[in-house]
C-alpha positions as CSV (number, residue, x, y, z in Angstrom):
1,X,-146.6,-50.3,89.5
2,X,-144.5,-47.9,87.2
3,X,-143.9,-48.2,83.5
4,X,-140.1,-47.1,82.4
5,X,-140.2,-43.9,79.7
6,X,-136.9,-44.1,79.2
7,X,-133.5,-45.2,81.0
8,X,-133.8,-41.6,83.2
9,X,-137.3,-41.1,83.6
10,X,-140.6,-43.3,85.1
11,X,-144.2,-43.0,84.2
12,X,-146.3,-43.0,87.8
13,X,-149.8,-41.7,88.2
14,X,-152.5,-42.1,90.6
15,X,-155.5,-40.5,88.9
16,X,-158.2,-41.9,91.8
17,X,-155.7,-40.5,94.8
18,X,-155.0,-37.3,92.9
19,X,-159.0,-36.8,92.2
20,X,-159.8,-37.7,95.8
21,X,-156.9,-35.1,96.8
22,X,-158.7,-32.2,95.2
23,X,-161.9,-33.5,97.1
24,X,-160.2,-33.1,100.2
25,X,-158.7,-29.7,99.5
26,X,-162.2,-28.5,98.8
27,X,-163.1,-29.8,102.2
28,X,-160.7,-30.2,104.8
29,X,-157.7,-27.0,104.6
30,X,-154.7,-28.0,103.8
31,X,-156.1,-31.5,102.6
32,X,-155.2,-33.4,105.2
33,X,-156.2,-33.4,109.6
34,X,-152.2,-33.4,110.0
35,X,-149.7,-31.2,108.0
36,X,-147.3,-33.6,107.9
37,X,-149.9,-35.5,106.3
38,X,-150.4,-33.0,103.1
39,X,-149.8,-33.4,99.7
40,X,-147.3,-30.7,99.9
41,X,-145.0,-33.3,101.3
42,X,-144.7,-35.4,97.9
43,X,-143.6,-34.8,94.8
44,X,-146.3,-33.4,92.5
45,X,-149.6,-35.3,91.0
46,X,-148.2,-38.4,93.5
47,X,-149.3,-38.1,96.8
48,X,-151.3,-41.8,97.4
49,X,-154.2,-41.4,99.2
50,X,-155.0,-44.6,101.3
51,X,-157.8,-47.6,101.0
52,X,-156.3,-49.3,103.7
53,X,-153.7,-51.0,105.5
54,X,-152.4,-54.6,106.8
55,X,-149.2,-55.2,108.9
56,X,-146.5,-53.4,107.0
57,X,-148.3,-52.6,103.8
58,X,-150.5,-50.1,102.9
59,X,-152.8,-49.9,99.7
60,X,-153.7,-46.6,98.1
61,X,-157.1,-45.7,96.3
62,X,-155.8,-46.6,93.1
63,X,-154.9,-50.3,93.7
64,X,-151.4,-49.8,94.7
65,X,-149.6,-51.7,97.3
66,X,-146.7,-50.0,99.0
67,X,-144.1,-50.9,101.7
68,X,-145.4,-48.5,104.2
69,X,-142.4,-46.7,106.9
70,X,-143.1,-43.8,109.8
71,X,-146.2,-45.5,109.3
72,X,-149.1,-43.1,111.1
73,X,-146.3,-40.2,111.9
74,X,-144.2,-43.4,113.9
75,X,-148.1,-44.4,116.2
76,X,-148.1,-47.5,114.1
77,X,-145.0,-49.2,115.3
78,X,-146.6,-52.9,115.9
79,X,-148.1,-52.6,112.4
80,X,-151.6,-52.4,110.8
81,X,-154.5,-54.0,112.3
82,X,-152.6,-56.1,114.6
83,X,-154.5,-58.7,116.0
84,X,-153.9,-58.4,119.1
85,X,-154.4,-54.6,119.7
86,X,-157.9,-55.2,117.6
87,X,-159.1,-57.9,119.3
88,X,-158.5,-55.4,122.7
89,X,-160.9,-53.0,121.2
90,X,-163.4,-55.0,119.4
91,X,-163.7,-56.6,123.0
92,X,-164.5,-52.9,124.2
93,X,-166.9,-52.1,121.7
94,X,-169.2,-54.4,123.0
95,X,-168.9,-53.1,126.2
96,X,-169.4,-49.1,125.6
97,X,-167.1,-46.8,125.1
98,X,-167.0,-43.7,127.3
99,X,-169.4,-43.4,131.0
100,X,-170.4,-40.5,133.2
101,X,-167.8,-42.1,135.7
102,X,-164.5,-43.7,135.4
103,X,-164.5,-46.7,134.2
104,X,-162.6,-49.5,135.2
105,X,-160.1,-49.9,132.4
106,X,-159.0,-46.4,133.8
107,X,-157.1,-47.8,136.7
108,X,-155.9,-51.2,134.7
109,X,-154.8,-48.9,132.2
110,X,-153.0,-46.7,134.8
111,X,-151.3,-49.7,136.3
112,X,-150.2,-51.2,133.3
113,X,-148.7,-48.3,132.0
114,X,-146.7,-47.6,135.1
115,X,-145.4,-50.8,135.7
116,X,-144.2,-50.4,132.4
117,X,-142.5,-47.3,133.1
118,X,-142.0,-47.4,136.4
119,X,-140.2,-44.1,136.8
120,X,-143.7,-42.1,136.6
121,X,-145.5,-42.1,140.0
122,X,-149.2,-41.3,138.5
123,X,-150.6,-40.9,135.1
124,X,-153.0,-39.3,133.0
125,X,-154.4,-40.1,129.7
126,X,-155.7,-37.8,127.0
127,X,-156.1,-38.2,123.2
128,X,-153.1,-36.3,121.6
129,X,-149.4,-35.2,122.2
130,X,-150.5,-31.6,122.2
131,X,-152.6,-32.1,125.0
132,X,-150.5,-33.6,127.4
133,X,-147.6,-31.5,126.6
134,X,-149.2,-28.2,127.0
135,X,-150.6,-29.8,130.1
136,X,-147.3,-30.3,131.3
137,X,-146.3,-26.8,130.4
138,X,-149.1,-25.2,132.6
139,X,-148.4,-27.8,135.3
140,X,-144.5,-26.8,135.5
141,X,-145.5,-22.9,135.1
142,X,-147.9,-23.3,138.6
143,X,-145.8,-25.5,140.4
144,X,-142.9,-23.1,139.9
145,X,-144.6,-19.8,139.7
146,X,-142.5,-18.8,136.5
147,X,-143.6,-17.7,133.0
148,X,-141.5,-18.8,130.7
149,X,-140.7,-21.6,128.8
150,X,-137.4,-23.0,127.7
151,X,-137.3,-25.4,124.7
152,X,-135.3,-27.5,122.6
153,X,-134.3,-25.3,119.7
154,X,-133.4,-28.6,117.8
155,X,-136.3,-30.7,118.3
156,X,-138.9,-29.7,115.3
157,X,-142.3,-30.1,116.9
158,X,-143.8,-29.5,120.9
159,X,-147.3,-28.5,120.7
160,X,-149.8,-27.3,118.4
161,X,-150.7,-24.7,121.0
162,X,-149.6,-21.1,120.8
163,X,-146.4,-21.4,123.5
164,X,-144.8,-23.7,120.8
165,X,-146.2,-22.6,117.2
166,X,-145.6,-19.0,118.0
167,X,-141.7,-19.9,117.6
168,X,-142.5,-21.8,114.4
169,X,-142.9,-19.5,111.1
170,X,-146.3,-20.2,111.1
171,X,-147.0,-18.1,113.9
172,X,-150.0,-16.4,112.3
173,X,-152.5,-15.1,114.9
174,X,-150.4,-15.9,117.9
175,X,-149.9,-12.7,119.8
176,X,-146.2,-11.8,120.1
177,X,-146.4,-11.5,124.4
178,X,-147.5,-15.2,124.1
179,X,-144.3,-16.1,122.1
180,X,-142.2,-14.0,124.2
181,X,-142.2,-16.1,126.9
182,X,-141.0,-19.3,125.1
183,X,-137.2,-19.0,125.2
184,X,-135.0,-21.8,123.6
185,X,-132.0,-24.2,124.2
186,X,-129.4,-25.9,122.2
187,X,-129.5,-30.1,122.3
188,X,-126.1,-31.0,123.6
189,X,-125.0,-28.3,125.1
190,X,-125.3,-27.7,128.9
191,X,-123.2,-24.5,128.7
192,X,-125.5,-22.5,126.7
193,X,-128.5,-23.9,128.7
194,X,-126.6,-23.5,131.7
195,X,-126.2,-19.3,130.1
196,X,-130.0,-19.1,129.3
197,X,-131.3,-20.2,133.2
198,X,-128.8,-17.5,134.1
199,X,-130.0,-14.5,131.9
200,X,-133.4,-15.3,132.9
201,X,-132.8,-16.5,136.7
202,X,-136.1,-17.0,138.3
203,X,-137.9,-16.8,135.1
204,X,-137.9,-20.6,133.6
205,X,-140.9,-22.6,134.6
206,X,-139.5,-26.1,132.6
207,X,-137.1,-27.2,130.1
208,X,-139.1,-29.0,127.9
209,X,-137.4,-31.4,125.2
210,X,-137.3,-34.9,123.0
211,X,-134.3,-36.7,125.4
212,X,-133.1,-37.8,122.0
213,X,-133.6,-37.7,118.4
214,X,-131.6,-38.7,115.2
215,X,-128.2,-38.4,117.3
216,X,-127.6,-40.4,121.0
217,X,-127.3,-37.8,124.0
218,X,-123.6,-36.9,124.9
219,X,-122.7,-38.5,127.6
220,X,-123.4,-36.7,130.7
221,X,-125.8,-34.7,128.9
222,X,-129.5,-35.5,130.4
223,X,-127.8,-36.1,133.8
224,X,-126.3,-32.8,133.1
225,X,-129.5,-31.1,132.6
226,X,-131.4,-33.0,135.6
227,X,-128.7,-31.0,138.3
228,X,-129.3,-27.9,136.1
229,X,-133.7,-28.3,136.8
230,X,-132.8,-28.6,140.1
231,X,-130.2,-26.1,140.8
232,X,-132.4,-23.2,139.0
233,X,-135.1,-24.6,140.9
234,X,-137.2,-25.3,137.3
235,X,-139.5,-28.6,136.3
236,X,-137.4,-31.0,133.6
237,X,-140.1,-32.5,131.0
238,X,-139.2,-35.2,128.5
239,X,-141.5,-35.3,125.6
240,X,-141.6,-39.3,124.9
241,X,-143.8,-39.1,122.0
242,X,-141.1,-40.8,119.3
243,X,-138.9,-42.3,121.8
244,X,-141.7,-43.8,124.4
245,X,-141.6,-47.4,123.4
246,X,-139.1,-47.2,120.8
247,X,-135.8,-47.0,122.5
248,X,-137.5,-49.1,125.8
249,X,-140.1,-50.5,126.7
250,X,-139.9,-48.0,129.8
251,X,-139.0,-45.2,127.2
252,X,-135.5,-43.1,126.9
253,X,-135.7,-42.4,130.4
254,X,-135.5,-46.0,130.8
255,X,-132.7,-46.3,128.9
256,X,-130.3,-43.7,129.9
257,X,-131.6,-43.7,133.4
258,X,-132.3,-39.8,133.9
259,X,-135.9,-39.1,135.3
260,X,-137.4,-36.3,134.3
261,X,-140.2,-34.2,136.8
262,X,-142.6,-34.8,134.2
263,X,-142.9,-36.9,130.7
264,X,-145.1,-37.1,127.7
265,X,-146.3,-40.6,125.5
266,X,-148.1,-40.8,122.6
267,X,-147.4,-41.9,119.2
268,X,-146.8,-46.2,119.7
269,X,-148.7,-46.2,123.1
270,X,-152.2,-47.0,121.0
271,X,-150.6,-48.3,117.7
272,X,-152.6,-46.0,115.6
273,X,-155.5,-45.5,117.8
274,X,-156.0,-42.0,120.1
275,X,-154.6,-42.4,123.6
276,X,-151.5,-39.9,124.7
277,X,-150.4,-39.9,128.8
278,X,-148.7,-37.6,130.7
279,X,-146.8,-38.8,133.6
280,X,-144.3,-37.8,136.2
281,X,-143.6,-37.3,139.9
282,X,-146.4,-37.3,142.6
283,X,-145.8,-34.5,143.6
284,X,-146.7,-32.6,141.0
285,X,-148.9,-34.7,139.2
286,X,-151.3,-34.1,142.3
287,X,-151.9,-30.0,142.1
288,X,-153.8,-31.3,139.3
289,X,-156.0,-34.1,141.7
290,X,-158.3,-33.2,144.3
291,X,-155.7,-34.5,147.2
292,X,-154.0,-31.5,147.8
293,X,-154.0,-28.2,150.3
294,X,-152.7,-25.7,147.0
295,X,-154.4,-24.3,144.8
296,X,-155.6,-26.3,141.8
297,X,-154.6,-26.7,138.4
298,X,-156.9,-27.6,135.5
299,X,-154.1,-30.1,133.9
300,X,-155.9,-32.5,131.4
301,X,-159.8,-33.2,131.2
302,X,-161.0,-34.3,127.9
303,X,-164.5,-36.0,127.1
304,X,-162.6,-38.7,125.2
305,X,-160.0,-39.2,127.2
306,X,-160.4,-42.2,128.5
307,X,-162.4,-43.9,126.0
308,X,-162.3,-47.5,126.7
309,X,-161.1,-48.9,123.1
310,X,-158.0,-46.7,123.1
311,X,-157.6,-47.9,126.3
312,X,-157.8,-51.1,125.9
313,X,-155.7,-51.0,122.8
314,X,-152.7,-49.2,125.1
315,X,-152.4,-52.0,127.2
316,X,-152.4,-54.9,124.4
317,X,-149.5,-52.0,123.4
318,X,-147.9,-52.2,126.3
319,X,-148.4,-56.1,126.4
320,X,-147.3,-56.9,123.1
321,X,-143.9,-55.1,123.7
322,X,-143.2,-56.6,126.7
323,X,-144.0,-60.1,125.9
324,X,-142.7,-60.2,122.7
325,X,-139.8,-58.1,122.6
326,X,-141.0,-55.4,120.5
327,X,-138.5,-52.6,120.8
328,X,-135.6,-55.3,120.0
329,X,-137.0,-56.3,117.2
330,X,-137.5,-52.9,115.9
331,X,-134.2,-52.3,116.7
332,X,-133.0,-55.3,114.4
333,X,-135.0,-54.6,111.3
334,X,-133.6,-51.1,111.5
335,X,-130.2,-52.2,111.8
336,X,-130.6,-54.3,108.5
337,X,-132.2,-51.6,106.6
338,X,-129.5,-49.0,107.2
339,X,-127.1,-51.3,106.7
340,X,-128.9,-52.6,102.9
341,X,-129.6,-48.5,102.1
342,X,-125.8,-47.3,103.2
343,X,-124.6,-50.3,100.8
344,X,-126.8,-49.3,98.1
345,X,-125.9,-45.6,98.2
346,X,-122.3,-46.1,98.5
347,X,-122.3,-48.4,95.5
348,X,-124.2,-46.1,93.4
349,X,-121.9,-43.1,94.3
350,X,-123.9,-41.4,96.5
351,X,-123.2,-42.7,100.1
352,X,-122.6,-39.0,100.7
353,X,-126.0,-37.4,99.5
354,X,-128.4,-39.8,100.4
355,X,-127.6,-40.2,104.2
356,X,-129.3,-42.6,106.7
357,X,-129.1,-41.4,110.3
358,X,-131.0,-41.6,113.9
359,X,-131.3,-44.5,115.9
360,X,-132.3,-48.2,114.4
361,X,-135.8,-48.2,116.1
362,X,-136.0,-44.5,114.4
363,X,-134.5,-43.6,111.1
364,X,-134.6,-40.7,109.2
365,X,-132.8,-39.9,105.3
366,X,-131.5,-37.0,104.4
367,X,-131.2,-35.8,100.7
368,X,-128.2,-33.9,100.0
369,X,-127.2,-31.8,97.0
370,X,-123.9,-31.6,94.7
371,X,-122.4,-29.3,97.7
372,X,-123.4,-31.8,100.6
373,X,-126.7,-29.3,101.9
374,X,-130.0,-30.7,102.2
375,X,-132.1,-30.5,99.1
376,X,-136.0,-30.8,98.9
377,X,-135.5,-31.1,94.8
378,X,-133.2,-34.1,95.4
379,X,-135.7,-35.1,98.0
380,X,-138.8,-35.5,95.7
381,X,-136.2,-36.7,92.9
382,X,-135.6,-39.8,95.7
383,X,-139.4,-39.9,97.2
384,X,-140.9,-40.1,93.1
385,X,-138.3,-43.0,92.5
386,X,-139.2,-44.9,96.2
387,X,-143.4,-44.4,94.9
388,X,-142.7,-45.8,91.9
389,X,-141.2,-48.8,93.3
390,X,-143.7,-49.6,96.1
391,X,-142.0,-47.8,98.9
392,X,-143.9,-45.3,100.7
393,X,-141.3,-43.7,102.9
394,X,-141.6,-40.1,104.4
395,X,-138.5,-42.1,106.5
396,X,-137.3,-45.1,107.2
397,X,-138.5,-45.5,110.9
398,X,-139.8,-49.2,110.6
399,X,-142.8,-51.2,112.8
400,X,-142.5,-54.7,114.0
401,X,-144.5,-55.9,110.9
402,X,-141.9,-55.6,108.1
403,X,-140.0,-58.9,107.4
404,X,-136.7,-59.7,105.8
405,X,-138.3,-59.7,102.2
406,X,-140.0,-56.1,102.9
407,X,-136.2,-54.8,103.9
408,X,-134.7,-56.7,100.8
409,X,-137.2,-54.7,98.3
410,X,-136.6,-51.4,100.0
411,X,-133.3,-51.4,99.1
412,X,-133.5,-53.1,95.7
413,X,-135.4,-49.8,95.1
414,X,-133.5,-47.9,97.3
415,X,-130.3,-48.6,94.8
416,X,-132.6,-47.9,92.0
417,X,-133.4,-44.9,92.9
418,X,-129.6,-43.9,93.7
419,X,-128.4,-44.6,90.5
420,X,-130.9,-41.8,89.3
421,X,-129.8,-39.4,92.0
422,X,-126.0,-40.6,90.5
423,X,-126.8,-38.8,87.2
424,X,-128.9,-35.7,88.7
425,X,-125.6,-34.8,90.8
426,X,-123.4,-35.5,87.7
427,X,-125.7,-33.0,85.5
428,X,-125.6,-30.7,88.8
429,X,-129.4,-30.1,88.6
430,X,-132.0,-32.9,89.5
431,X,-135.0,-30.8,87.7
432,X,-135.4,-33.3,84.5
433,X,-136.5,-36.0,87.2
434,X,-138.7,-34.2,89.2
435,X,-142.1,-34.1,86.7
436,X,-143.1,-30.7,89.0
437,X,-142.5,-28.9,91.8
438,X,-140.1,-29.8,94.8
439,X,-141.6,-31.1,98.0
440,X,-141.7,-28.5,100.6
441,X,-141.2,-28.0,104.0
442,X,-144.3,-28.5,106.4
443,X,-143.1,-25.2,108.9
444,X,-143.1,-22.2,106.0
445,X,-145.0,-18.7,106.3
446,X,-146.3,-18.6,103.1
447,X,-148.4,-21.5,100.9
């Protein structure tokens, strides 16, 4: 794929995905439906744009094949095309896709999920995260009566509605009483949340957060925060979207066996195809139903929410992970690519600047620079090197699809890459590597 310049340097271009790039700056802001998604987020003049995709491996415009990881922002955890999950929907197809009533996949898809995860009483489906969060946002704010909002300061990403983006620092165009009543939280630390409740005592409609991320919970901790909801009397959401599937098949409330009021999915639940869910307690899922004496709330109603293929491809989802052990085996191929990368950095010399962390099923890198900080120059220096060997890897979160050859590669180029990053720290300045500008982060004020 690359041609060596010299020992230090590689030669990698991608003239069809960088021409197609301009196309869609000219058309779609930002270039891309999803920020994460932008071109901003590579290294310079190497941002692939993609043909298409099989299992673990994704090909770019230009020919290339790549070893593909956090493959669709972590929805594609079973892997491309997956026949399975396909077959599901082409079977739909055939059969129409969205009706003037319910149709019946609504209540098999219902029942499937929550035998799946059987601590939600009632479901419902929409098409994105946003949606379902923000519904369970409104939903916690009338069943409690309360205005404000209390999230996770640590967690990076909620909503793209204006509770949660007005916090960010692209808060452009969000009025400031809006962001006033979003408050925030430590992860980890009960006093502080314990402090916050206090301040604003009767205030705090939910606590709203990812039940874990790239470190485990302390112990005690979600158990610690369930008796705080119910002592201050507010609604305790856990947004699933990354660890719905991934951790359990019954998701991290599964696994550490706190249940929260209310809980949002997304992300693996269609692997790659539009369905999100919001679930939770009876209770309070049904202000939102037509079986209640209080006064209603308008919590999710979307045209598409319930198109049959997504569906349909949510339980072959739920299915697949069941019946074949999915989140195990995600678990195991993350467990052998930390292991391979750790070994490769630490024989390189750089074990302390190129860092792998989070959970097997979930794994994030961090770049670090010569005084151990996190670097975006040392970040596009690692990403340039990892494109040029055929590993496209905004992370390392895996899918089910990679196999023991896939791992073995990633980490051939993994140490090749490190060796570079070796000389970059030793020069103290990785700027001859980098052929342009730094990557950059997707939350900024400014373009």
């Amino acid at each position: 794929m690359a041609t060596e310049d010299t020992e230090d340097t590689v030669e990698f271009r991608l003239p069809r995905s960088r021409t197609a790039n301009e196309r869609l700056h000219a058309l779609v802001p930002g270039g891309a439906h999803t920020y994460a998604k932008g071109d901003d987020q590579y290294p310079e003049n190497l941002a692939p744009v993609i043909s298409h995709g099989r299992g673990a491996h994704v090909w770019d415009v230009d020919g290339n094949r790549y070893i593909e990881y956090g493959s669709g922002l972590r929805s594609v955890s079973l892997g491309h095309a997956h026949p399975r999950v396909v077959e599901a929907v082409r079977r739909e197809l055939d059969r129409g896709s969205n009706f003037v009533r319910p149709s019946i996949l609504e209540v098999e898809a219902a029942e499937r999920f929550l035998a799946t995860v059987p601590t939600a009483e009632m479901v419902k489906f929409a098409k994105n995260g946003s949606d379902a969060t923000t519904a369970a946002v409104r939903l916690a704010r009338a069943a409690t009566g309360r205005p404000r909002v209390a999230v996770c300061a640590d967690h990076p990403f909620f909503s793209v509605d204006d509770w949660f983006i007005g916090t960010t620092p692209m808060s452009a165009g969000i009025p400031a009483a809006t962001t006033e009543l979003t408050v925030s939280f430590p992860y980890g630390d009960l006093a502080a949340t314990e402090e916050l409740l206090t301040r604003y005592e009767g205030e705090v409609a939910c606590l709203i957060l990812e039940p874990a991320t790239h470190t485990e919970p302390p112990p005690g901790y979600l158990a610690g925060l369930r008796e705080l909801a119910d002592r201050h009397g507010c609604v305790l959401v856990f947004d699933e979207m990354i660890t719905g599937f991934r951790w359990s098949e019954a998701g991290a409330q599964g696994l550490y066996g706190v249940v929260p009021d209310l809980s949002t999915f997304g992300k693996a639940l269609g692997n790659g195809f539009a369905v999100s869910a919001l679930a939770g307690r009876r209770e309070l899922m049904e202000r939102g139903g037509l079986r209640h004496s209080g006064d209603r709330v308008f919590l999710l109603s979307t045209t598409h929410g319930a198109e049959t293929h997504s569906l349909a491809a949510a339980m072959a989802v739920l299915t697949t992970y069941v019946e074949e052990g999915v989140t195990a085996r995600l678990h195991s191929l993350g467990e052998r690519l930390a292991a391979g990368v750790r070994d490769a950095a630490a024989a390189m010399g750089v074990g302390d600047h190129v860092v792998v962390r989070g959970r097997a099923s979930n794994l994030v890198f961090a770049t670090l620079d010569e005084n151990r900080q996190p670097s975006q120059r040392y970040r596009t220096l690692f990403l340039r090197r990892l494109l040029a060997g055929g590993v496209l890897a905004p992370s390392f979160v895996v899918s089910s699809a990679l196999d023991d050859a896939d791992i073995d590669h990633t980490v051939d180029v993994v140490a090749q890459a490190c060796a570079v990053y070796r000389k970059a720290l030793d020069a103290a300045d990785p700027a001859p590597w980098l052929a342009g500008r730094p990557v950059k982060p997707v939350f900024r004020r400014s373009a």
